[in-house]
C-alpha positions in Angstrom: 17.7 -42.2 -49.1 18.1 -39.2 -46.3 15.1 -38.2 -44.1 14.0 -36.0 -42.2 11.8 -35.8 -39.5 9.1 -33.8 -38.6 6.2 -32.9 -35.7 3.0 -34.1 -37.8 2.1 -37.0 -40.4 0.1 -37.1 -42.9 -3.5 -37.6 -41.0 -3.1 -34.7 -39.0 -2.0 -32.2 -42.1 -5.3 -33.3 -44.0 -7.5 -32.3 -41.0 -5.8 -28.9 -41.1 -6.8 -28.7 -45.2 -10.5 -29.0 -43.8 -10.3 -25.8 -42.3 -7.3 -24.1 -44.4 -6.6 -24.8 -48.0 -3.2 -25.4 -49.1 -0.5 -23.9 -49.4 0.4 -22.8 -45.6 2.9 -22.2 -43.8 2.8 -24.4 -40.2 5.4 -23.4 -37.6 5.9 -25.7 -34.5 6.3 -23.9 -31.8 8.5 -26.5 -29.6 11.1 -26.4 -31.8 11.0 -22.5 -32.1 11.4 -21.9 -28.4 14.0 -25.0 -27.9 16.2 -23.3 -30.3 16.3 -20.0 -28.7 16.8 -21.6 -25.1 19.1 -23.4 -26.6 21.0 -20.5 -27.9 20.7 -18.6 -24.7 21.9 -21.6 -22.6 25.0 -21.7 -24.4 25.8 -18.5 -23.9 25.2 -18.6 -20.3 28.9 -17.8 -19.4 28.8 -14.0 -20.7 26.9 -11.9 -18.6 24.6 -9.6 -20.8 24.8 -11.6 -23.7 21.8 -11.2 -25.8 20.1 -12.9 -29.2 18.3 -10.3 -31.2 16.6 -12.1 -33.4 16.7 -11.0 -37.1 13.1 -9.8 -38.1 13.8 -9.7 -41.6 13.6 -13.8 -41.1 10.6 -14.2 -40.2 8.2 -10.9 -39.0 5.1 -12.6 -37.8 4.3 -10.8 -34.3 3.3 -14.3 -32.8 6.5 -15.5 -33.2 8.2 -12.7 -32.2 6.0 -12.7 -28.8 7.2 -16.1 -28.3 10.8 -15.5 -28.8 10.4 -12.3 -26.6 9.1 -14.8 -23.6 12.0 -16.7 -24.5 14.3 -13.3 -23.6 15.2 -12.9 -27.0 15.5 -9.4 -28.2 15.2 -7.8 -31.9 17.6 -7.0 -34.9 15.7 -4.3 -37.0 16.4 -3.3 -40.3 13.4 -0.8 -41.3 10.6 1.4 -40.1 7.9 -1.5 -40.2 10.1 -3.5 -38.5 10.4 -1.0 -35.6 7.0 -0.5 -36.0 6.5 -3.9 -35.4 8.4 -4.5 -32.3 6.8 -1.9 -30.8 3.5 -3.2 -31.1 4.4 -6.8 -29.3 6.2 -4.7 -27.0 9.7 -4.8 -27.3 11.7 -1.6 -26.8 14.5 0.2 -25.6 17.9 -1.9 -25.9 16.0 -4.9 -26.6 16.4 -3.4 -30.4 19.8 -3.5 -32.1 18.9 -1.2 -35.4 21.0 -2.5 -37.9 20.4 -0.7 -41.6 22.5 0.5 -44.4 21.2 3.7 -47.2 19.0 4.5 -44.0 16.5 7.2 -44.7 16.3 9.7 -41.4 13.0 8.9 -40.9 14.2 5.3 -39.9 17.1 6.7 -37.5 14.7 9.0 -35.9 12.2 6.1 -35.1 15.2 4.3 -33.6 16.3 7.3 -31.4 12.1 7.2 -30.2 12.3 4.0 -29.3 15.5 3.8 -27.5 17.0 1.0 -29.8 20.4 0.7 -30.1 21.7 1.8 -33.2 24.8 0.2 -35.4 26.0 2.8 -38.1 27.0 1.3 -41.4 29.1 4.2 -42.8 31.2 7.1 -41.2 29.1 9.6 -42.8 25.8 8.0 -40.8 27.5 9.4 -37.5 26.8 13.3 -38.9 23.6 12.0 -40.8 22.3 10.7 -37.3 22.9 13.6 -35.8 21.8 16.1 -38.0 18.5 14.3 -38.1 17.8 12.9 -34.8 20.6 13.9 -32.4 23.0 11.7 -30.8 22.1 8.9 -28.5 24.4 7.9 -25.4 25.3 4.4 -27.3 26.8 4.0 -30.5 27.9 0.9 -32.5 29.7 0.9 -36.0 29.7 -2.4 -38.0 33.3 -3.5 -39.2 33.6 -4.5 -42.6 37.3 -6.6 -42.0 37.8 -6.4 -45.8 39.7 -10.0 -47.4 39.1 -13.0 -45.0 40.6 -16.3 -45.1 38.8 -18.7 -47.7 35.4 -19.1 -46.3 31.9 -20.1 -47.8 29.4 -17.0 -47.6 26.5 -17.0 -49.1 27.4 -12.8 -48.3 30.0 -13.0 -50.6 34.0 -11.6 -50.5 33.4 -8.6 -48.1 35.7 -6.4 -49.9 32.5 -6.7 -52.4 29.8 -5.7 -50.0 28.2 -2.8 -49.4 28.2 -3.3 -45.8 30.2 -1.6 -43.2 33.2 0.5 -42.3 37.0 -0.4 -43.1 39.6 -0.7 -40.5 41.0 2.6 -40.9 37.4 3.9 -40.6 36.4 2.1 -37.5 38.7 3.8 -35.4 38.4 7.7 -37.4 34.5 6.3 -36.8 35.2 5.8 -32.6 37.5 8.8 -32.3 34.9 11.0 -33.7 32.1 9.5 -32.0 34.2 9.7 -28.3 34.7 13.7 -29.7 30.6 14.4 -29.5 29.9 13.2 -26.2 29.2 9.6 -27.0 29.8 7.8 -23.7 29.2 3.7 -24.7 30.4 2.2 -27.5 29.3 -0.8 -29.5 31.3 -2.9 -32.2 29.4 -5.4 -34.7 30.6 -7.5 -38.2 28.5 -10.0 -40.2 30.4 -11.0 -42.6 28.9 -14.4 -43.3 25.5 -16.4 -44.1 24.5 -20.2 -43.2 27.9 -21.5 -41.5 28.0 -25.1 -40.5 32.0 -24.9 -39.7 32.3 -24.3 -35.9 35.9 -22.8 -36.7 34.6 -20.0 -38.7 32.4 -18.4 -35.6 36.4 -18.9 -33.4 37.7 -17.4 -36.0 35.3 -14.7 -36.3 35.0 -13.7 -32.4 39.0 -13.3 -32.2 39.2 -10.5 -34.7 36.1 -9.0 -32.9 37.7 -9.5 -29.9 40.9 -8.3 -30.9 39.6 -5.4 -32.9 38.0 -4.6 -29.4 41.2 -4.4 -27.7 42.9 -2.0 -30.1 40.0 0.8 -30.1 40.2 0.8 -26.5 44.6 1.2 -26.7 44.6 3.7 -29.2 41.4 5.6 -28.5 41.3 5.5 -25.0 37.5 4.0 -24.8 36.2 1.2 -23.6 33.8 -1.1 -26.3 30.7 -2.2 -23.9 29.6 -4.9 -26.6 30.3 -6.8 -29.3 27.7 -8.0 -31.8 29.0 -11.1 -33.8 26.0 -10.9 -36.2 24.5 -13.9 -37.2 25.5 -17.0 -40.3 25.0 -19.6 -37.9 23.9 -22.5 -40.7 20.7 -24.8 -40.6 21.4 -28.4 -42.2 18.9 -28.1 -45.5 20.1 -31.0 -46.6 19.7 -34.2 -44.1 23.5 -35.7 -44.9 24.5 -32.8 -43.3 26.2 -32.4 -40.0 23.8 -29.8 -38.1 26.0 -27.0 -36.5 26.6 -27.6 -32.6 25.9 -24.8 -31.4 27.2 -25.8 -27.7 30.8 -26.1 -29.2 30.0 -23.2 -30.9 29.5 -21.0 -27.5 32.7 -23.0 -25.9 35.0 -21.9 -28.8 34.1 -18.5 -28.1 34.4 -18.7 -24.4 37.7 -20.1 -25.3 38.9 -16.9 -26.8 36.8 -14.2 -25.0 39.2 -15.9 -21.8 42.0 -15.9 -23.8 42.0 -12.5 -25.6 39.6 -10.6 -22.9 39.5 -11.6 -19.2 43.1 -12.2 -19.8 43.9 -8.6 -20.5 40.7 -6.7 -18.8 39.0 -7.2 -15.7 36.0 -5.1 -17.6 33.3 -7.9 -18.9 32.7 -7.8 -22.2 28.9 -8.2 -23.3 28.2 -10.9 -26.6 25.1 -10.1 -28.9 24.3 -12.8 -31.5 21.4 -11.7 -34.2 20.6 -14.9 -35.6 17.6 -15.3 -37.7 17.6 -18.7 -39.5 19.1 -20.9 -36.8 16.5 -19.6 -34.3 13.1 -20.2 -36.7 14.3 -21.9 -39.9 13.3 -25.5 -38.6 10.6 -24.6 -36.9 8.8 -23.9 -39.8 7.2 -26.1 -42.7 5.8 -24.9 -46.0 2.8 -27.4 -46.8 1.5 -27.8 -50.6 -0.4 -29.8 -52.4 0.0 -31.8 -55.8 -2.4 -30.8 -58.5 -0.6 -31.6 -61.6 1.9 -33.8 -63.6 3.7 -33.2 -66.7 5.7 -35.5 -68.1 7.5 -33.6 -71.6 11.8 -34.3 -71.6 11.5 -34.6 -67.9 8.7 -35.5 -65.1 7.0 -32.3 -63.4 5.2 -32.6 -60.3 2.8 -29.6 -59.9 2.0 -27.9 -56.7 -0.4 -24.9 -55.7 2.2 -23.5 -53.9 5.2 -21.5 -56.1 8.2 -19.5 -56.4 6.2 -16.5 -54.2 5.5 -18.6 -51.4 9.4 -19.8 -51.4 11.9 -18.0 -52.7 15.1 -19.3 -52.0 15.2 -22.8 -54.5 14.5 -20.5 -57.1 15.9 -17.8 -56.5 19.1 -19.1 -55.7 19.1 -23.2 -56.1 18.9 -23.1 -52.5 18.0 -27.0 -51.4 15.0 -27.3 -49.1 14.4 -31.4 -47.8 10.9 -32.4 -49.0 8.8 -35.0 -47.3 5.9 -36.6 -49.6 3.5 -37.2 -46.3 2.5 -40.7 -46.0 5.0 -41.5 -47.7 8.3 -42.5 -46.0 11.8 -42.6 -48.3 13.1 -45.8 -46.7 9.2 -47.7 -46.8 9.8 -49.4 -50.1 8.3 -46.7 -52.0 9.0 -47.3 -55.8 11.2 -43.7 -56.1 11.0 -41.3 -58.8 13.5 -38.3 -59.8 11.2 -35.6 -60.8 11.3 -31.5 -61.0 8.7 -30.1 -58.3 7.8 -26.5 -59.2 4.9 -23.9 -58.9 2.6 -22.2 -61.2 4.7 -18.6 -62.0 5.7 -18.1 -65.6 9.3 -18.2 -64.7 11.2 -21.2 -65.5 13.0 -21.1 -62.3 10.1 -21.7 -59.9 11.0 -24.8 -58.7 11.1 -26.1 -55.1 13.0 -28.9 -56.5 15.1 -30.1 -59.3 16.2 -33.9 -60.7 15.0 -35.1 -56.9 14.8 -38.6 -55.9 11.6 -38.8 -54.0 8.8 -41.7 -53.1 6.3 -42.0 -56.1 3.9 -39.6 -56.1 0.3 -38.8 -57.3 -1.8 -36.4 -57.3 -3.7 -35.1 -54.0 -0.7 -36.2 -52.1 0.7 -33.7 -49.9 4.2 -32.2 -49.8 5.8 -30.8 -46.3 8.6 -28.6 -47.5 11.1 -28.6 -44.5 13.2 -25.7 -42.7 11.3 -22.9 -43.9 10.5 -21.1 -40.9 13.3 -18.5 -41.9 13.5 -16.4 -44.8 10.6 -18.1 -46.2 7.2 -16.1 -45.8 8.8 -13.0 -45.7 10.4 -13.1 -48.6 6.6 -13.8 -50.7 5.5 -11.1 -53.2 2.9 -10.8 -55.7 4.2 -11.4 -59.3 1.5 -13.0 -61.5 -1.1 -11.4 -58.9 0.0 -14.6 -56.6 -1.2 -14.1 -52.9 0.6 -14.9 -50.1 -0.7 -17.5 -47.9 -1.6 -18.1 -44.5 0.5 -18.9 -41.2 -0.3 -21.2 -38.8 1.3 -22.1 -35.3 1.2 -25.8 -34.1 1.3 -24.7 -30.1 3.1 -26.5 -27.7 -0.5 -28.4 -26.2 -0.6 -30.0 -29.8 -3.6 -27.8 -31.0 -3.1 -25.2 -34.2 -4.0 -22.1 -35.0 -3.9 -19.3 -37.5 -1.6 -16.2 -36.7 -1.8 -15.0 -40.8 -4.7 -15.4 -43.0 -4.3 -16.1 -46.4 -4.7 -12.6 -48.8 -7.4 -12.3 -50.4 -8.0 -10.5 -54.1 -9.2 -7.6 -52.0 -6.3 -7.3 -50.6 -4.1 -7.4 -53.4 -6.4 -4.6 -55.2 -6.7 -2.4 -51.9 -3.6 -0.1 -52.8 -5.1 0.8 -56.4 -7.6 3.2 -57.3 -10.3 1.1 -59.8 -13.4 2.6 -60.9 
């Protein structure tokens, strides 16, 4: 069977249930800021080049002051999220504002704090305006329309909502260069949880290229490019992680090739990955409380579908370890479903999964769930979202979320 590994055991988890009941969320903050160095390092060739990490992954203000030590700046898709960032004190062009449907009051918060903001539609550029005036630096995100065959968990871009055509990037620049705008910005995403180094090549040279042609035929001169994120975790442990070094020199590779090349201008890189920054970093710990055993076995934990989304939501896989436990021990094994408590049949962490026998009290470490994870919780079946804790780099943990409490999910509603 696959493994994988992980900064605690068993002895040390059950301490942590003295003090906060299961489930939780424990994020290791090692791992959080060797993965952000480790981006940064390999970028080290372009000068400017900057990770804004995506706060919709994970908005916890610790963790965002920890990636903000680590030079990292911010990719913000709402008010609360600029809110947010302003309150652990990162500003100015340490934003990159990336939206789409954005209500003014979100572009005008922008414009305050000085974030650089990337316009989803050519109609933005006269909504922006109109509502907040112009800023000196604009970026429009490219929607390249059919790709070669890739695997996005996006989808075809000609089917998303994101972004402007070809033809409308460069009415977008021309029209932007005609109101005064002075420096220019260009950004795609068009993909989700890569693994194949080739695709991010493939992706920076049509960038890159792209670059070149707006500053032939428009006459200005693109200051940045934003490759987005879709840099892929390895969920499942037979997977080859992505190597991120090889990653950078591919890119290097054609930025010298396509850029230094043809213009003795530097070109800046942003990145704004999300899930290859915190997904590892963070495990979602539960505890068995039930088994069922009907046409299949059911293992019951106390977390669900609300703490988790993405197995359910999706069949994304997420690696469990049963602490104590070890796959390759000699453990008699056992396929089984793991799910939650919700009163939807899809809340399942896991499904038909080969894992060491298990009983109840044993506790489950749900791996790579530092991204995407907690902030994607709600509140169906009145289900409260847990707490947070931060395993710190001197081996001692603490809370940076409590758990809700009923009070808290009645505090929005008027009761008599």
């Amino acid at each position: 069977m696959y493994s994988k590994t992980l900064p605690f055991d068993r002895e040390f988890v059950e301490k942590l249930t003295e003090q906060f009941p299961t489930p939780f969320y424990l994020y290791d903050e090692k791992t959080l800021r060797r993965h952000a160095r480790l981006f940064t390092e390999s970028f080290a060739w372009n000068i400017g080049f900057k990770e804004f990490f995506a706060v919709k992954a994970n908005p916890n203000p610790e963790l965002l002051q920890i990636l903000k030590t680590e030079s990292l700046g911010a990719d913000c898709s709402s008010f609360p999220e600029l809110l947010l960032c302003e309150r652990v004190g990162i500003n100015g062009e340490d934003i990159m504002f990336t939206s789409n449907n954005t209500p003014a009051t979100e572009f005008i918060k922008a414009k305050e704090l000085g974030a650089i903001i990337n316009l989803d539609d050519l109609t933005h550029l006269e909504f922006l305006d109109y509502h907040a005036g112009l800023p000196d630096l604009i970026s429009f995100r490219w929607n390249p329309g059919a790709l070669r065959d890739i695997e996005s968990v996006i989808g075809n871009p000609v089917e998303a909502k994101y972004g402007l055509t070809t033809n409308q990037i460069f009415e977008g620049f021309a029209l932007a260069k005609q109101k005064g705008i002075k420096r220019f910005g260009l950004h795609t995403m068009v993909a989700s949880n890569m693994l194949q180094d080739e695709f991010f090549r493939y992706t920076a040279k049509t960038v890159f290229e792209l670059a070149s042609e707006i500053e032939q035929r428009i006459g200005i001169r693109v200051e940045f490019v934003n490759l987005g994120g879709g840099f892929g975790v390895a969920y499942r442990p037979e997977q080859t992680p992505l190597n991120m070094k090889r990653v950078a020199e591919m890119i290097h590779e054609e930025y010298d090739r396509l850029i230094t090349a043809n213009n003795p201008a530097p070109l800046k890189i942003f990145t704004e990955s999300g899930r290859w920054v915190a997904a590892e970093s963070g495990t979602l710990i539960t505890r068995v409380i039930h088994e069922k055993n009907i046409y299949k076995r059911y293992i019951g934990v106390d977390a669900c579908m609300a703490h988790l989304m993405r197995p359910g939501m999706y069949g994304a896989y997420h690696h469990i370890t049963v602490l104590g436990k070890s796959e390759n021990s000699g453990f008699p094994v056992e396929t089984v479903d793991v799910v939650g408590s919700l009163c939807e049949n899809c809340d399942k962490f896991a499904v038909d999964r080969a894992l060491p026998k298990i009983e109840l009290g044993d506790i489950l470490a749900i791996h790579d769930a530092g991204a995407h994870g907690y902030a994607m919780g709600f509140q169906y079946n009145g289900k409260l979202r847990c707490a947070e804790l931060l395993l710190q780099e001197n081996g001692t943990v603490r809370m940076i979320r409590r758990a809700e409490t009923p009070d808290d999910y009645f505090a929005t509603l008027n009761l008599k």
